[in-house]
DOMILUM-637189 format. One record per residue: x negated, y negated, z of N, C-alpha, C in turn; residue in three letters; chain; residue number from 1. Coordinates in nm, 4 decimals. Atoms other than C-alpha are relative to their C-alpha. Layout:
residues N
REC, X, Y, Z, X, Y, Z, X, Y, Z, ALA, A, NUM;
...
***
This chain:
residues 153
REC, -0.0854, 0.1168, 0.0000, 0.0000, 0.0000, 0.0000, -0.0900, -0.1231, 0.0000, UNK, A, 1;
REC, 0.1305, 0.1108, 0.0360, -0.1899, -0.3291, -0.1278, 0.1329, -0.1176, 0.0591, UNK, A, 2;
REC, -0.0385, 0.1160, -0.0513, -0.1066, -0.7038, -0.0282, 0.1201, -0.0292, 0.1184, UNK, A, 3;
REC, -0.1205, -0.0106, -0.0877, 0.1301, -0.6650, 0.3055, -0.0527, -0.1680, 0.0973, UNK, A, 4;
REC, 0.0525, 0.1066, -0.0625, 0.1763, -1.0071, 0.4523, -0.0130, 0.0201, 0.1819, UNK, A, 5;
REC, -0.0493, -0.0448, -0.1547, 0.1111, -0.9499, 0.8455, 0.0845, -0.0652, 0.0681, UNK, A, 6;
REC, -0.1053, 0.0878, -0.1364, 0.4135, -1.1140, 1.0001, -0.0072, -0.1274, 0.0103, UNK, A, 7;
REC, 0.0080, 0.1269, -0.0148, 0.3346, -1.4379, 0.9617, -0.0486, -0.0030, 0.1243, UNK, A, 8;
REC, 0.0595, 0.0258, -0.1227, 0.1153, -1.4259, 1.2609, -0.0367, -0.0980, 0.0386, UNK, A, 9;
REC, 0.0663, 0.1467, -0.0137, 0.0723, -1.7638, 1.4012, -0.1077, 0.0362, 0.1491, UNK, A, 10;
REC, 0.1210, -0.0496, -0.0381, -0.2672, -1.7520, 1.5492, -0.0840, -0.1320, 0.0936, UNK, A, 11;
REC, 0.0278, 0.1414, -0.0634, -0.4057, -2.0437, 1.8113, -0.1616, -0.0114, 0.0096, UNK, A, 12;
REC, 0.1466, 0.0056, -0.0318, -0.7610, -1.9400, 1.8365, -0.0984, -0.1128, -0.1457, UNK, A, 13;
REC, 0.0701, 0.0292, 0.0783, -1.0676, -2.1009, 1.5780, 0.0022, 0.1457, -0.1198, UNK, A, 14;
REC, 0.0351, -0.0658, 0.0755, -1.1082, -1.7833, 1.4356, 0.1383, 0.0770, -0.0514, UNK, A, 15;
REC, -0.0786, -0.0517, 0.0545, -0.7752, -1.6782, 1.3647, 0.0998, -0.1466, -0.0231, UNK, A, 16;
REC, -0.0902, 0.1176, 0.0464, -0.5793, -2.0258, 1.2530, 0.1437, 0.0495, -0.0261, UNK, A, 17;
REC, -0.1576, -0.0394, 0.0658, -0.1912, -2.0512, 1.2588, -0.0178, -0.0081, -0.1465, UNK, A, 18;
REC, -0.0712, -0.0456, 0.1524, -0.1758, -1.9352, 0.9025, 0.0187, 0.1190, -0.0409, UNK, A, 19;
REC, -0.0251, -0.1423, 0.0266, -0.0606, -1.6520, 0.7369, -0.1171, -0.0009, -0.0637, UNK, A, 20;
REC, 0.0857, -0.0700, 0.0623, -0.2686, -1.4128, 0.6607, 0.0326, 0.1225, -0.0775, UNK, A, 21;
REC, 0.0075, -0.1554, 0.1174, -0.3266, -1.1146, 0.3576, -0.0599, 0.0601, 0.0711, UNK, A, 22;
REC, 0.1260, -0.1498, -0.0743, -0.4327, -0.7719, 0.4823, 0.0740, 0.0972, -0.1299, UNK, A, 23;
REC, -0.0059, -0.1021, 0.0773, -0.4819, -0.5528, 0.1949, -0.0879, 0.1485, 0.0644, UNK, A, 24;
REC, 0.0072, -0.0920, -0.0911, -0.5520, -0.1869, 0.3337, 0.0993, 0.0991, -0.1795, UNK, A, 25;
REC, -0.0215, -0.1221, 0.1024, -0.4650, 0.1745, 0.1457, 0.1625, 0.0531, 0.1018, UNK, A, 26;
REC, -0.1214, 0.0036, -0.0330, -0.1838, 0.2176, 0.4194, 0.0528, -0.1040, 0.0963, UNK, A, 27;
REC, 0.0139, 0.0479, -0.1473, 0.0058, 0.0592, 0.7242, 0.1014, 0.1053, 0.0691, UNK, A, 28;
REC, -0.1174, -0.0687, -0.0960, 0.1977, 0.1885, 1.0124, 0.0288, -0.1273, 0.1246, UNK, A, 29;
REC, -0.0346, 0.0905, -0.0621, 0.4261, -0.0637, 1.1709, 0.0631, 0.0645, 0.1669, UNK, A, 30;
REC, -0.0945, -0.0743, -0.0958, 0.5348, 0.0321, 1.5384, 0.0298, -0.0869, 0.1041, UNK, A, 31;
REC, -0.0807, 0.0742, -0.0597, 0.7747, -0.1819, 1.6507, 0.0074, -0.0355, 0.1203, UNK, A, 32;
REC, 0.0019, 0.0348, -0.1642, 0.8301, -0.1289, 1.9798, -0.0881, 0.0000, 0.0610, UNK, A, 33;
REC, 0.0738, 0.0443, -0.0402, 0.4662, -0.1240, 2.0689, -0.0725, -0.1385, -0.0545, UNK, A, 34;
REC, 0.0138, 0.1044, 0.0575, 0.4425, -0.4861, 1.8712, -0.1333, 0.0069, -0.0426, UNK, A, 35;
REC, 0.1036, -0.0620, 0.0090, 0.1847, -0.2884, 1.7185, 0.0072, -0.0040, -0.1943, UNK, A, 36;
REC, -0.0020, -0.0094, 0.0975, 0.0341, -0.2799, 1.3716, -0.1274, 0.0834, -0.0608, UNK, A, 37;
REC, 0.1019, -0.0530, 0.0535, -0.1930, -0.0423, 1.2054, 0.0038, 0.0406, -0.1246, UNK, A, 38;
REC, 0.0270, 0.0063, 0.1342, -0.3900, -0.0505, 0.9063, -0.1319, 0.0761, -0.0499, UNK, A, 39;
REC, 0.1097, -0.0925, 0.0144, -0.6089, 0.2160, 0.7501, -0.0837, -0.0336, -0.1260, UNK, A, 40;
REC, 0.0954, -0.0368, 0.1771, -0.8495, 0.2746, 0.4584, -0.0746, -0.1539, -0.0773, UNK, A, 41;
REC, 0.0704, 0.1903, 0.0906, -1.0750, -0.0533, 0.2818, 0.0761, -0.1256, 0.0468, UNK, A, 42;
REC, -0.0677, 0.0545, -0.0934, -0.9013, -0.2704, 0.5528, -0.0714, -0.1613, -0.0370, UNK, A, 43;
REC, 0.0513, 0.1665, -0.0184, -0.9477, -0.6592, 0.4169, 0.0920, -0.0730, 0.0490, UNK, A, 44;
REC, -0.0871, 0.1010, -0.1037, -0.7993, -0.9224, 0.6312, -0.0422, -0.1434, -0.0305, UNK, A, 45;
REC, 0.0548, 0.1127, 0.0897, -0.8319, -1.2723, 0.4106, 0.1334, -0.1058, 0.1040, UNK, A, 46;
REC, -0.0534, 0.1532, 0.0139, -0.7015, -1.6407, 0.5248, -0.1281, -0.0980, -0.0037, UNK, A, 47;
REC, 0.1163, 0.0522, 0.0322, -0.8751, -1.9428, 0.4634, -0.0977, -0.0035, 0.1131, UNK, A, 48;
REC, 0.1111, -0.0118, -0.0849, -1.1925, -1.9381, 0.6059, -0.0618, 0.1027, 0.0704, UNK, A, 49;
REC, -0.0078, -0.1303, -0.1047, -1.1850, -1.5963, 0.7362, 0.0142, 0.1564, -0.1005, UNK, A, 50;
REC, -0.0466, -0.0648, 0.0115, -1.2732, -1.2826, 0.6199, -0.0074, 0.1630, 0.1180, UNK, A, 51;
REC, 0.0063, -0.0976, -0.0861, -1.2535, -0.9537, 0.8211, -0.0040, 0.1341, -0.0562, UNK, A, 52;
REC, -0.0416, -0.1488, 0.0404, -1.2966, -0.5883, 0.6710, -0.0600, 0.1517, 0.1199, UNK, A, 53;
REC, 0.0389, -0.1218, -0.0917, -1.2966, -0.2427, 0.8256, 0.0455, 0.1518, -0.0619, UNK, A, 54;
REC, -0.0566, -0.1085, 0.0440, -1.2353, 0.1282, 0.8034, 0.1498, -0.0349, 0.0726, UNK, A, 55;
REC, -0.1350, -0.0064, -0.0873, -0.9178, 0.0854, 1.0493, -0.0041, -0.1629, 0.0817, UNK, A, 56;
REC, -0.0314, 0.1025, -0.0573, -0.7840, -0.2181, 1.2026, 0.1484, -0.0097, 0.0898, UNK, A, 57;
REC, -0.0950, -0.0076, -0.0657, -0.5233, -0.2481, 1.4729, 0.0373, -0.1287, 0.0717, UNK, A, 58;
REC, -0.0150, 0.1175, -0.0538, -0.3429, -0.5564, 1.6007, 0.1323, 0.0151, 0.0260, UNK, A, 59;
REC, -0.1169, -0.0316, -0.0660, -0.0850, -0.6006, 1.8577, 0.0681, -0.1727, -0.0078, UNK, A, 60;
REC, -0.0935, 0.1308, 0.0025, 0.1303, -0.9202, 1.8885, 0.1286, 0.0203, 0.0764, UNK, A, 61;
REC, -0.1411, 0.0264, -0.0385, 0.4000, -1.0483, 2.0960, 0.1022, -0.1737, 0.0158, UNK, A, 62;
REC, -0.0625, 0.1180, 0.0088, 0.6592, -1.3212, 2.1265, -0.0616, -0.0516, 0.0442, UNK, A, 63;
REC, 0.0314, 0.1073, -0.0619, 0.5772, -1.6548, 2.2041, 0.1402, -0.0379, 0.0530, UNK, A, 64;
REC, -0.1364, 0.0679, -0.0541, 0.8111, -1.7539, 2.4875, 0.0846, -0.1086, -0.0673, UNK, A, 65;
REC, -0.0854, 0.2000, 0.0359, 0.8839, -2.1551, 2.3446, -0.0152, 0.0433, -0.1086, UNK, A, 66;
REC, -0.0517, 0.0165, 0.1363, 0.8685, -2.0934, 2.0012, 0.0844, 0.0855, -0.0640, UNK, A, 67;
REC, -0.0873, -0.1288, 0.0507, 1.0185, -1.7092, 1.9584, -0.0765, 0.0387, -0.1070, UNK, A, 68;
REC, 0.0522, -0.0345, 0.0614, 0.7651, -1.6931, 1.7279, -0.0815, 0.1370, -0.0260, UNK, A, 69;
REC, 0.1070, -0.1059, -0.0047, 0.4972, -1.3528, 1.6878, -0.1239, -0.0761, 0.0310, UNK, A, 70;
REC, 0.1696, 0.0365, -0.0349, 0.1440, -1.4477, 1.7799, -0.0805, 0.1172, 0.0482, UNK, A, 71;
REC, 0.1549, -0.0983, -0.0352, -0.1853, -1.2597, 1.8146, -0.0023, 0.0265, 0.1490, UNK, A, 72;
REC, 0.0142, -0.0407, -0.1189, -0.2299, -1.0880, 2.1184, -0.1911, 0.0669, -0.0314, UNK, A, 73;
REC, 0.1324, -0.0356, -0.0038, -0.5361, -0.8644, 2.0469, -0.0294, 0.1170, -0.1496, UNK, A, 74;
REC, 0.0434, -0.1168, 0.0718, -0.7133, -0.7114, 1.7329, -0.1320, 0.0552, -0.0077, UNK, A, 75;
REC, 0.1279, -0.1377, 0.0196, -0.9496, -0.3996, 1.6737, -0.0080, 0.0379, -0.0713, UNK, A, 76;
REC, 0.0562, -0.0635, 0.1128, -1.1404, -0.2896, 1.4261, -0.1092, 0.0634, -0.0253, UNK, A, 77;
REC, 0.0593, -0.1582, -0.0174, -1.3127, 0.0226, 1.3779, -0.0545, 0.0153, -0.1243, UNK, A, 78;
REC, 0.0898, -0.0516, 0.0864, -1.5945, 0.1322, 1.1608, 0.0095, -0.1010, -0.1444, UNK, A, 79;
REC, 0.0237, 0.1173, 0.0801, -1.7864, -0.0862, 0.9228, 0.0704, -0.1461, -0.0310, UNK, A, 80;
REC, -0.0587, 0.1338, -0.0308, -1.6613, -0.3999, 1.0673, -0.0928, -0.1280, -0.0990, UNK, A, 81;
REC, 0.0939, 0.1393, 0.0645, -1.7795, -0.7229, 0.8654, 0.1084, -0.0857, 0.0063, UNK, A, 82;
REC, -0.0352, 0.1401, 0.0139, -1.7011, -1.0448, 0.9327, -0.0080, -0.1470, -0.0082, UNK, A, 83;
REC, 0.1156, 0.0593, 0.1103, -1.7761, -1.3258, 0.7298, 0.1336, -0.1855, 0.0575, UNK, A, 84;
REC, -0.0623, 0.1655, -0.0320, -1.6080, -1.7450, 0.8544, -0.0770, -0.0871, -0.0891, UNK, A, 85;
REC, 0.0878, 0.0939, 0.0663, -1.7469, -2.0095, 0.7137, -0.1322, -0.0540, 0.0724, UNK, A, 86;
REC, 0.1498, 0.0623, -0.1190, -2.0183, -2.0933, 0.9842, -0.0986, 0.1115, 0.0230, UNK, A, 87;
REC, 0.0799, -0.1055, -0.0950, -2.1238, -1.7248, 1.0899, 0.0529, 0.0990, -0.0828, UNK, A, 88;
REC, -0.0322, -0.1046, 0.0617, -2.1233, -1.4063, 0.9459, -0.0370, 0.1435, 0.1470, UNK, A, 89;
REC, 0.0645, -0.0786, -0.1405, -2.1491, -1.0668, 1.2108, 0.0810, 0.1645, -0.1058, UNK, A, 90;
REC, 0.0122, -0.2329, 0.0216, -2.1444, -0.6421, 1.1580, -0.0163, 0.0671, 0.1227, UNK, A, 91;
REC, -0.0269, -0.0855, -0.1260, -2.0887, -0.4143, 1.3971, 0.0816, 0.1721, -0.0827, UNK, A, 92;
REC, -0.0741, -0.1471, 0.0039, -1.9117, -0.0162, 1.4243, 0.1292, -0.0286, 0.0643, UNK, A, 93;
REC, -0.1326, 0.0176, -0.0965, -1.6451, -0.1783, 1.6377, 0.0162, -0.1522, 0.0508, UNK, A, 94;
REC, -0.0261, 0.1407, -0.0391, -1.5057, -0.5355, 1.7208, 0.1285, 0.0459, 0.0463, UNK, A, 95;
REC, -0.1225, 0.0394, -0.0750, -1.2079, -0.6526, 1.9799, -0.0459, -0.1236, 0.0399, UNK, A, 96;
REC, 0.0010, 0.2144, 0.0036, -1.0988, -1.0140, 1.9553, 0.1599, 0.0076, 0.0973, UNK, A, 97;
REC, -0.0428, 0.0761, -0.1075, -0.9054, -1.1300, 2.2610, 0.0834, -0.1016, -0.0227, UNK, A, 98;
REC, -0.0290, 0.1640, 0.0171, -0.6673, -1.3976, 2.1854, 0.0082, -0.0855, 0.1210, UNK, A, 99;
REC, -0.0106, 0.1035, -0.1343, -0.5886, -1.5292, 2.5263, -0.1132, -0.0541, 0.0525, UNK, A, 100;
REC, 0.0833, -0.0201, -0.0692, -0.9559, -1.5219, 2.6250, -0.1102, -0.0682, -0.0978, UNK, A, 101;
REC, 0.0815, 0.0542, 0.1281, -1.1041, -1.6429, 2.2594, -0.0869, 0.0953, 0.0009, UNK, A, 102;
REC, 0.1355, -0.1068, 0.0060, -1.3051, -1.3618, 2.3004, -0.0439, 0.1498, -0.0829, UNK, A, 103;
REC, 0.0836, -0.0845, 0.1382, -1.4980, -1.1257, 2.0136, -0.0932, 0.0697, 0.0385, UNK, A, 104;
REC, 0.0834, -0.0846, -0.0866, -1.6728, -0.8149, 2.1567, -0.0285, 0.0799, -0.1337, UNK, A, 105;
REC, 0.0422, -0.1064, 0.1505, -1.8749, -0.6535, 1.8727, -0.0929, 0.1362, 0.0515, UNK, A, 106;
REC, 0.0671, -0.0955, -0.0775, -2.0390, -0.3012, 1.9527, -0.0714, 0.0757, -0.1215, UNK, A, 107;
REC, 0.0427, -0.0813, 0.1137, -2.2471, -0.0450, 1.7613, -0.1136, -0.1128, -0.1024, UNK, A, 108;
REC, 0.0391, 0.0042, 0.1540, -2.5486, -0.1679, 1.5885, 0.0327, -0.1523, -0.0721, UNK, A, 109;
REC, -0.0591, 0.1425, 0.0400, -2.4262, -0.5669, 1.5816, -0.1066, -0.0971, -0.0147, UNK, A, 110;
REC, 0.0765, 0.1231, 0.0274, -2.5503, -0.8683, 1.4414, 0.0713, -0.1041, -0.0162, UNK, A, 111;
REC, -0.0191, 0.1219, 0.0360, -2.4423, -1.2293, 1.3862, -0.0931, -0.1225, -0.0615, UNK, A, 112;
REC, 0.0162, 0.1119, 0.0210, -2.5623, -1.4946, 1.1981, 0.0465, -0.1182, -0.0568, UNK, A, 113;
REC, -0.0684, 0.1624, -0.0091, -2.5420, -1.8839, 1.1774, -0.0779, -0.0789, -0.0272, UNK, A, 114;
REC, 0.0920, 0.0626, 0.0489, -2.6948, -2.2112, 1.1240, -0.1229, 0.0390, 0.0528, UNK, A, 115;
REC, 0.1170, 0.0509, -0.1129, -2.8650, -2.1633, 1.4438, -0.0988, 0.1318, 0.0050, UNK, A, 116;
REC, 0.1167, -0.1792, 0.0425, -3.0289, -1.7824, 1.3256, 0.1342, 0.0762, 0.0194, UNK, A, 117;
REC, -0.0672, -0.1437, -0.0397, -2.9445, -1.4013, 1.4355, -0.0277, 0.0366, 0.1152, UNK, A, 118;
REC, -0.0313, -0.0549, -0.1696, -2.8667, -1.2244, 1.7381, 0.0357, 0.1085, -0.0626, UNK, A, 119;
REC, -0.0569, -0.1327, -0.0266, -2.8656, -0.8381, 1.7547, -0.0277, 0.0250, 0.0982, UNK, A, 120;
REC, 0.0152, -0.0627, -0.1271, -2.8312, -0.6332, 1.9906, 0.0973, 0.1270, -0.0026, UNK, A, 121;
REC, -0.1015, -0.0780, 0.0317, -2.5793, -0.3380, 2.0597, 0.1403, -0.0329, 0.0724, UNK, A, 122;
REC, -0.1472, 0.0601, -0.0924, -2.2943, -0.5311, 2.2402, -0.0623, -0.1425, -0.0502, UNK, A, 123;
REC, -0.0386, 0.1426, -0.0197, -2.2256, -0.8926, 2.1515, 0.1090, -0.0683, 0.0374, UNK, A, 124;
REC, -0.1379, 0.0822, -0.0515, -1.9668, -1.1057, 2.3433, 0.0001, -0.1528, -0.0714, UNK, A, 125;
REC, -0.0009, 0.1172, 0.0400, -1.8885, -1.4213, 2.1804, 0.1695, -0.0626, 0.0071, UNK, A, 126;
REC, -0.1494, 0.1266, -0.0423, -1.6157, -1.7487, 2.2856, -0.0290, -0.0203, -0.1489, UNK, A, 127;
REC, -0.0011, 0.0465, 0.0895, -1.5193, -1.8370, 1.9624, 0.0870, -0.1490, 0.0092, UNK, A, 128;
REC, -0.0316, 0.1607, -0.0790, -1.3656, -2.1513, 2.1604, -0.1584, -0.0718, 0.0080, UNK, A, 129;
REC, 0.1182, 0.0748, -0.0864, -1.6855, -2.2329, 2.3377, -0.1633, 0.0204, -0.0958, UNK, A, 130;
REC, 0.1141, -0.0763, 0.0530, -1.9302, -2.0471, 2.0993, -0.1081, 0.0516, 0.0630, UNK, A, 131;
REC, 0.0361, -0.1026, -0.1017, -2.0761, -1.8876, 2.3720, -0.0258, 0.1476, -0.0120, UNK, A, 132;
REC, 0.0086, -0.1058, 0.0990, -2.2453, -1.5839, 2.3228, -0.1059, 0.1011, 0.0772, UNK, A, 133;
REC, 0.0598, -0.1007, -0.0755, -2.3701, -1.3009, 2.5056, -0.0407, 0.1514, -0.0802, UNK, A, 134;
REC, 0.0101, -0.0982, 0.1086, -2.6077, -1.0127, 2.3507, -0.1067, 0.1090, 0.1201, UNK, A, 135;
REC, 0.0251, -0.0419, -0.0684, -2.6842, -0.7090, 2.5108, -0.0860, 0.1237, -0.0933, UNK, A, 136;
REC, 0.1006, -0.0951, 0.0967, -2.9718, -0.4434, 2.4269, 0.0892, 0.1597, -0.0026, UNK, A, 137;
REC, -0.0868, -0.1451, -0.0044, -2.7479, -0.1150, 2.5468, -0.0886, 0.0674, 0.0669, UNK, A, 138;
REC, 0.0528, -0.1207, -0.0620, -2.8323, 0.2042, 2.7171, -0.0806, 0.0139, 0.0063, UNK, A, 139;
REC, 0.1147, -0.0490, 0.0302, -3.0736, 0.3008, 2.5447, -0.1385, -0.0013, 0.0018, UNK, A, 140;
REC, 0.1151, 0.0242, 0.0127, -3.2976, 0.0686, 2.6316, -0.0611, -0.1170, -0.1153, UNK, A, 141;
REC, 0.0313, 0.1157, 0.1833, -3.3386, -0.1284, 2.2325, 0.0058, -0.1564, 0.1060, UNK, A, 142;
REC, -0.0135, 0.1408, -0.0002, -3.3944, -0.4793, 2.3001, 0.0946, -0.0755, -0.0970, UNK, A, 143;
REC, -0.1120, 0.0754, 0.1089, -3.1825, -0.7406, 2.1950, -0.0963, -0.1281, -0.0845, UNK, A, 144;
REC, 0.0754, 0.0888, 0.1037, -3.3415, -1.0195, 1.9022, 0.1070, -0.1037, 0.0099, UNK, A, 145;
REC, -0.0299, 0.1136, 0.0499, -3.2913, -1.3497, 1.8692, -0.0923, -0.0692, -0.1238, UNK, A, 146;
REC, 0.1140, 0.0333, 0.1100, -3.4380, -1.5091, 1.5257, 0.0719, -0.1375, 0.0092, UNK, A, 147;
REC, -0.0309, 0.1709, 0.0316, -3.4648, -1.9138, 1.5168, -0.0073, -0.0204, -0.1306, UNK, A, 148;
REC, 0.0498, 0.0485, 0.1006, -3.3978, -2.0702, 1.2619, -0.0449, -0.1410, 0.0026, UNK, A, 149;
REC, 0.1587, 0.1329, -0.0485, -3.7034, -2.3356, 1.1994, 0.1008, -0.1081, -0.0443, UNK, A, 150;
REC, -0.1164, 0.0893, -0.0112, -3.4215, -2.5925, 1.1407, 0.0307, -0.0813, 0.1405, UNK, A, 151;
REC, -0.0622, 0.0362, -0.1484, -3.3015, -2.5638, 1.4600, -0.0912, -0.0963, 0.1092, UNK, A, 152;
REC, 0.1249, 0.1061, -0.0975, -3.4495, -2.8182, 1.7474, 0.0591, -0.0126, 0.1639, UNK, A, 153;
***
């Protein structure tokens, strides 16, 4: 199933803007009563400024008391995450974006970059309010990288 509009999700964060958004995907499964939406197979997720792809993507939503509207609650996305804004680009095996919290938890193998360089590590937390940004090496031990860019001051 190609071009399904998601609900008109009105969206308050930076990284998800009240606008509708396209999610083209190979299927979905809508489930209602968990204000639940899942989307499988070459999973792109396009509005302006924003793109998002994955193997699987899942996003929940519920009313907005004052408007009655749908809004973002929280989405996940699973295997070969990429996601590409106009400021920052980041990769990961797994992302969960937070709406109440502005918050973007990338796992597996993650990177981000921006004007200001790259950050890997195997956990990144990032405010996409505050741009705030936390990068963690993991278990295993790996260190986490930061690369400047000679720009920056």
């Amino acid at each position: 199933m190609k071009k399904w509009l998601l609900l008109c999700l009105l969206m308050p964060q930076m990284l998800w803007a009240a606008e509708p958004m396209t999610v083209d995907a190979d299927r979905f499964v809508l489930v209602q009563g968990k204000q639940q939406v899942d989307f499988f197979g070459h999973v792109v997720i396009q509005r302006e400024g924003m793109t998002l792809k994955a193997d699987k993507v899942r996003v929940w939503y519920q009313e907005d008391e004052e408007s009655g509207k749908k809004v973002l609650k929280q989405v996940e996305a699973i295997g070969h995450v990429d996601i590409d804004t106009d400021d920052s680009k980041g990769q990961s095996q797994y992302a969960l974006f937070t709406a109440a919290s502005n918050i973007l938890v990338m796992k597996g193998d993650a990177f981000m970059v921006s004007q200001q360089g790259r950050v890997e590590g195997e956990y990144i937390t990032y405010n996409t309010f505050t741009k705030d940004t936390k990068v963690v090496g993991g278990d295993s031990g790996k260190q986490v990288r930061f690369t400047f860019d000679e720009d920056v001051q």
